[in-house]
N, C-alpha and C positions, 0 to 999 in steps of 0.2 A: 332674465337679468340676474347676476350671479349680486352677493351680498357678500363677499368676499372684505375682510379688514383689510387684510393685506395690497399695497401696489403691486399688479404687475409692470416692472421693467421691460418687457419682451419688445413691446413695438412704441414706435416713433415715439409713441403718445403715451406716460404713463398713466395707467386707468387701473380700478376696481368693477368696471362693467363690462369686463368681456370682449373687448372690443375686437380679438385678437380670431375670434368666432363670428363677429361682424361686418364679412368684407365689405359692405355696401357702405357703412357709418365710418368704419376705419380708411376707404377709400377716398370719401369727402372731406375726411378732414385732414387726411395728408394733404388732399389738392389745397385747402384750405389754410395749411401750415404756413407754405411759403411768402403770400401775403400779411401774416401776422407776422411774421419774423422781417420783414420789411419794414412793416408799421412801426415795430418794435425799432428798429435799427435809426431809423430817422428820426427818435423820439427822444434818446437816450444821447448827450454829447458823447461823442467817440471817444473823449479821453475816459470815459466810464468804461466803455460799452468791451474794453479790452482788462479791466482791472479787475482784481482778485477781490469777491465780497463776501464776508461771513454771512449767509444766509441760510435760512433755517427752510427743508425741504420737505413735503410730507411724503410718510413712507406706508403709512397706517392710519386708517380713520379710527381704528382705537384710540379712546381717549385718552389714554396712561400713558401711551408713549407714540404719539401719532405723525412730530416729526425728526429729523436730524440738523446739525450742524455743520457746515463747510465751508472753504472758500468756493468761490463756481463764478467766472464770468457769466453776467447778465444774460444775455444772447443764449447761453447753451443751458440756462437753468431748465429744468425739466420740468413745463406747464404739463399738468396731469389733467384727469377726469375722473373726480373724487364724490362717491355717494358715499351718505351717512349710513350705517347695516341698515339691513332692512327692519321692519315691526312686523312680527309674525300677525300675521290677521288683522295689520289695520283698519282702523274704519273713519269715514267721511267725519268731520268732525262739526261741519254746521254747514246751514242752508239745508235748502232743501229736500239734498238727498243724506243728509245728516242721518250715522248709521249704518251706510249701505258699505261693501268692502272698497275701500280703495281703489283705485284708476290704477292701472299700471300702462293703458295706452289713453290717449286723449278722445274726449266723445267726442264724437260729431257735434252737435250742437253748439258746445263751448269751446271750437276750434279757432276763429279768429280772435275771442275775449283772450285763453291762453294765451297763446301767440303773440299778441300785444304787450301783458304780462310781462313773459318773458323777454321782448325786445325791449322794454323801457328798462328794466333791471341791467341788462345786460351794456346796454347805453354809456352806464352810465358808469362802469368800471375802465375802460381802456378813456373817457373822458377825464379820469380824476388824473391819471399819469397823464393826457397831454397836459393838461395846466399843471402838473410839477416840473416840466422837463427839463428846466434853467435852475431848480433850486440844488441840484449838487453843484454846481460852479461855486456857491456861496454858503459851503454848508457849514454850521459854527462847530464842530466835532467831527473825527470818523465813525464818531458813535451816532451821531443824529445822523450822518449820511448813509451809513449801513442800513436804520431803520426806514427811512426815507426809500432806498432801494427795496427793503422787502415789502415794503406797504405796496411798491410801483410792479414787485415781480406778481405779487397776490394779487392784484387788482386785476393782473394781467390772465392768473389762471380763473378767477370767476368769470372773466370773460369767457374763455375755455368751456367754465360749467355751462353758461347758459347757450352758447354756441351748439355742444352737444346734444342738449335737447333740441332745438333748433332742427339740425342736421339729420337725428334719429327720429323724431316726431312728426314733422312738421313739412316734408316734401320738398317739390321745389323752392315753394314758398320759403321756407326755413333756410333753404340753399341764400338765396334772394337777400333774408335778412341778415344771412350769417356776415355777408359777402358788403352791406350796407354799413354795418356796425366797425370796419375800417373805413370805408369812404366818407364817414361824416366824423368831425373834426371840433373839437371843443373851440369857440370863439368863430369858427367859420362862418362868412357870411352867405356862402353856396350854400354850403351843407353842415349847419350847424347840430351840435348834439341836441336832442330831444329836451332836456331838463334847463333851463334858466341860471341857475346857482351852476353847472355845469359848463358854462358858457363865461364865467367869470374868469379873470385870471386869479392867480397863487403868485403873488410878486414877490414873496417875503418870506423867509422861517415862520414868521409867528401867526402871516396868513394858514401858511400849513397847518402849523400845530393847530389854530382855531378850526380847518379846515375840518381836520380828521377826527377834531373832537367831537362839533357840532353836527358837522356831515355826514360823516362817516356812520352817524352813531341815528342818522333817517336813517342810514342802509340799515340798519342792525334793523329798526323797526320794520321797514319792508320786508328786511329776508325774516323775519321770526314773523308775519303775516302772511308770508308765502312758504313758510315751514308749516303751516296749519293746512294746506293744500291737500285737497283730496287726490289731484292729480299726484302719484306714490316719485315719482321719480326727480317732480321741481321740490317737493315735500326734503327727500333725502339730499339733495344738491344744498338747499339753503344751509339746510341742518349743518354739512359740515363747513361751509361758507363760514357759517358766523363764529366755527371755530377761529377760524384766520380773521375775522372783524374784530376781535376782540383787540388784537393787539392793535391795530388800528389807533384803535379810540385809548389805548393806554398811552401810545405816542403823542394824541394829543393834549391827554389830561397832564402827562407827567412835562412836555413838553412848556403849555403853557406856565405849570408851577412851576418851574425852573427858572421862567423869566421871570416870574414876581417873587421869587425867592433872590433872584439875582439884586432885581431892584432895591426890594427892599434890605440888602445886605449893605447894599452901595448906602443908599440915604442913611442908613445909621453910620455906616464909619465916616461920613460925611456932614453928623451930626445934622441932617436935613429930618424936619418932624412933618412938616407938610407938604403930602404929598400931591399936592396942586400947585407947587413953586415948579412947575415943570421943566423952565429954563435950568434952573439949576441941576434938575433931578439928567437933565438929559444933557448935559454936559459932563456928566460922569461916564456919558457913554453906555447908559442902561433906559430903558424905555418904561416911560414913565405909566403908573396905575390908569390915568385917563385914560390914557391912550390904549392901554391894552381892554380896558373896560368898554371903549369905542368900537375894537375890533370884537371883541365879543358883542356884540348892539348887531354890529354888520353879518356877523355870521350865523348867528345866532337868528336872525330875522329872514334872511338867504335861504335858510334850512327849514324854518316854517313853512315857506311859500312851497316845499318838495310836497308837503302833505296834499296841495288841490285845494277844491272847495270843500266850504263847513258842509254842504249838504249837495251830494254825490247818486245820482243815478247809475255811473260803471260802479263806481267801488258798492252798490247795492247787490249789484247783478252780479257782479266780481262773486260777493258773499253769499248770495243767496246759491249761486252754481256749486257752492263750494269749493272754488278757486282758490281763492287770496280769505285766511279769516282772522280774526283779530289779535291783536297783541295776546300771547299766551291764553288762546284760545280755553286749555283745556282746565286752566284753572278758575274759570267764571262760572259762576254758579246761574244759569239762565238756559232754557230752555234749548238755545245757540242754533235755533230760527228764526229770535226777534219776532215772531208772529204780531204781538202787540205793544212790545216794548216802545218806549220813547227815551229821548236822549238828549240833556239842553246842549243849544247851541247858541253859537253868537251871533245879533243880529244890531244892524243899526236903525234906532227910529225916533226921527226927532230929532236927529244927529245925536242920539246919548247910544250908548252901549247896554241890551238887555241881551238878559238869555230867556229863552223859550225851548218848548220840547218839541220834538221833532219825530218819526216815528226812527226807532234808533238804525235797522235797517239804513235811511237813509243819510245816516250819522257816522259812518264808517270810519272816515278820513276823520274826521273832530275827535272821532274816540281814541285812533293810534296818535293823533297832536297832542292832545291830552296825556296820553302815555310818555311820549317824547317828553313834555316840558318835564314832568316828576322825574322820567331817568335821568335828563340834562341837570337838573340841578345838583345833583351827587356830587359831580367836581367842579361844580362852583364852591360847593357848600369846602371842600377840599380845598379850595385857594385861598378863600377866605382864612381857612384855618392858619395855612402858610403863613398871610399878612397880620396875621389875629398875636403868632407866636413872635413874629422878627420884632414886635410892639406898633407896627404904623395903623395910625386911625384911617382905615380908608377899608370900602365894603366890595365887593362884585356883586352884581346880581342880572338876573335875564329881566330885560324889557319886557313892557305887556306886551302881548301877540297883538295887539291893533297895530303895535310902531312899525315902520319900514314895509309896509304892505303890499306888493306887488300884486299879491294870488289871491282871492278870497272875498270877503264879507268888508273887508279893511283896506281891501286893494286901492292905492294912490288915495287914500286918506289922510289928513293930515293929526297925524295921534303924534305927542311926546314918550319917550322912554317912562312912561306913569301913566298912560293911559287916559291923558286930559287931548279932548278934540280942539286944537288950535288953528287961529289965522293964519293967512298964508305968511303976515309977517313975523308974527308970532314963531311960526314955524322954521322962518327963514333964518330968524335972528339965534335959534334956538339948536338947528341942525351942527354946525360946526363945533358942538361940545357933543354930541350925540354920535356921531359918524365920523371915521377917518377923514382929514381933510387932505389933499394933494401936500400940502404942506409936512400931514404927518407923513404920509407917505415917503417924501423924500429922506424925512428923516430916519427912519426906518432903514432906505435902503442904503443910506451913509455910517449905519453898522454892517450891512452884509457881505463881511471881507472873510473870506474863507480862512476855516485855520485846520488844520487837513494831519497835524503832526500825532501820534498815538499818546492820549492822557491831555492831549490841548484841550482849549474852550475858547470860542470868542468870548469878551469879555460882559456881554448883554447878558450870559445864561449860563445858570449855575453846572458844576457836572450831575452826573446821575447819582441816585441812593448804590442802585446797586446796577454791576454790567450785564448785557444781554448773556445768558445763559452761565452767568455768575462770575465770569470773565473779569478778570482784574480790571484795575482805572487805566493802566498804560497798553490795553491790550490794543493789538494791529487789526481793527475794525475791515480796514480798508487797505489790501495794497495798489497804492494808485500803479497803473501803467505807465511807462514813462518812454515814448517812441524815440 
């Protein structure tokens, strides 16, 4: 396997793996091609699928200078098969061959635990583009639509990465999955995608933005636990994966502040000081702090349940194989076999909320949640900041992990956004300030009127600090098609 920085252009498929010396891997996944690009075609409204989009393409997994800038209709972007260089002499980084050189083919043993792995990761990128596929019709800028588009083309080439292992690892079986991973469909009821929060729809801009903040930024934890992989080649895929996740999660952060920078601009020229008169706040035509505080509640607790159970048998074995290992593995100071280590966890007894230890081993999942909530708070603490400076008394914060509990130790409990176990009336009486109602909903979608012009804004959300790739405010993001 070459380590090559450089893309080669030469066949169908741009790649840094050689693939062009692979006829066996580069023949399956031509076959393979034409159904993606299918997939792709019915997914994208047409009036995109022909229009000119500034999107940023990777040409080099060098860091310094890794991708370019273009216009490129959607359909012809060029999904690659991008490894991170390689690590001269890496070695296994925990469990219990902790140490030993690096995998560069998959063992025996831990051939269907992989394999799994990588089909739920992979799951669950062509799942996030089908729940956006309606949101360019109603995009508030060419500048959120353009990002909107490169989150949908990237999403599109991890599918790519994880495919390729698939196709080169993993036999017919891999063939099997590659081939499954278009036939299952976010929200289907045949064949639904593998993950929950994946099965949700994206109604809205601001669902997105929370989407890619909160969601987005499980994947970042997944793939930087599946970058700690002894297995050498899911290890280098993730790696440069979460180069392209990053901006991800800037579209959601910067996204969400824009609305509460917006709102809060409104209520001051409006002289509105409380931002719980929300009739009024939202007859201005900006969406009020509850409410956006609601949809962070929903996403925000969506994105918990991706973690599993507090306490995990696969994600043990996951770890102890040395498959999947923990959030920034290599900076922990521990033995990183857990031999005797322990880990609290949350448990219910008595219906009160303790924590207890656990052997950490089987604490896997609670430890990268844990990680999750500390990274997630960064751009809250950042929004706040926003509402802190425009002068409005009003806070953000993430709900306890007991609230909205689908998966877990909390799963269909009745917790408040504070972590107090209530009645069912309690609870009932209590949800519609906690959780979007139908009602906000509509409200919501009675702003999402596209404004599509170079230098526009719908008027819910402020423009941006600065343009993608420094790009002036009136720059031509998007030139729409016009048949």
């Amino acid at each position: 396997m070459t380590d090559s920085i450089n893309v080669n252009y030469d066949t169908q498929i741009p790649n840094n793996v050689g693939l062009s010396s692979d006829k066996r891997v580069l023949k399956a996944l031509e076959k393979w091609h034409p159904g993606y690009i299918n997939w792709w075609n019915d997914l994208i409204p047409q009036k995109f699928q022909q229009s000119m989009i500034y999107l940023r393409t990777a040409v080099s997994v060098d860091p310094k200078g890794w991708a370019k800038f273009d216009y490129v209709k959607m359909p012809e972007y060029r999904w690659g098969i991008l490894l991170a260089p390689q690590v001269e002499d890496r070695r296994i980084p925990c469990g219990e061959h902790y140490g030993e050189p690096a995998w560069q083919e998959v063992p025996g043993e831990y051939r269907s635990l992989m394999r799994r792995l990588i089909v739920i990761q992979g799951d669950t990128e062509p799942a996030s583009v089908e729940q956006q596929r309606y949101l360019g019709l109603t995009a508030p800028s060419a500048y959120d639509m353009r990002n909107l588009f490169q989150v949908n083309v990237e999403e599109g080439r991890h599918l790519w990465a994880m495919v390729y292992l698939l196709q080169k690892y993993f036999g017919r079986d891999g063939r099997e999955e590659a081939n499954d991973l278009l036939r299952r469909s976010s929200g289907s009821e045949e064949a639904p995608r593998m993950l929950g929060a994946f099965n949700e729809e994206t109604p809205d801009w601001l669902s997105f933005f929370m989407f890619t903040y909160f969601t987005d930024r499980d994947g970042k934890m997944q793939l930087e636990a599946l970058a700690q992989s002894g297995f050498d080649p899911l290890s280098r895929s993730c790696r440069f994966m979460l180069t392209e996740e990053a901006h991800h999660m800037f579209v959601g952060e910067t996204g969400v502040g824009r609305t509460i920078q917006r709102t809060c601009e409104a209520m001051n020229a409006a002289g509105i000081t409380d931002p719980f008169d929300t009739d009024k706040i939202r007859d201005l035509g900006v969406i009020d702090l509850p409410l956006i505080q609601k949809k962070l509640n929903l996403h925000y607790t969506l994105s918990l349940d991706l973690f599993g159970q507090e306490v995990s048998t696969n994600a043990a074995n996951a770890y102890n194989a040395g498959i999947k290992g923990r959030y920034m593995e290599h900076k922990i100071d521990d033995d990183h076999q857990l031999t005797n280590d322990t880990y609290k966890v949350w448990d219910l007894v008595d219906g009160k909320m303790v924590h207890h230890e656990v052997p950490a081993l089987t604490a896997i999942n609670m430890r990268l949640r844990d990680d999750y909530i500390g990274d997630a708070a960064g751009g809250v603490g950042r929004w706040n900041k926003i509402i802190k400076k425009l002068g409005v008394e009003f806070e953000m914060s993430q709900p306890h992990e007991a609230f909205n509990r689908k998966i877990g130790v909390f799963a269909n409990k009745l917790f408040s956004p504070a972590g107090e176990l209530l009645s069912g009336a309690e609870y009932d009486a209590g949800v519609p300030g906690w959780l979007p109602t139908h009602e906000d909903g509509d409200f919501i979608q009675s702003l999402m009127k596209p404004c599509f012009g170079p230098g526009s804004y719908a008027g819910w959300i402020a423009p941006p600090k600065v343009g993608i790739n420094n790009q002036p405010g009136d720059f031509e993001y998007v030139k729409l098609y016009e048949a």
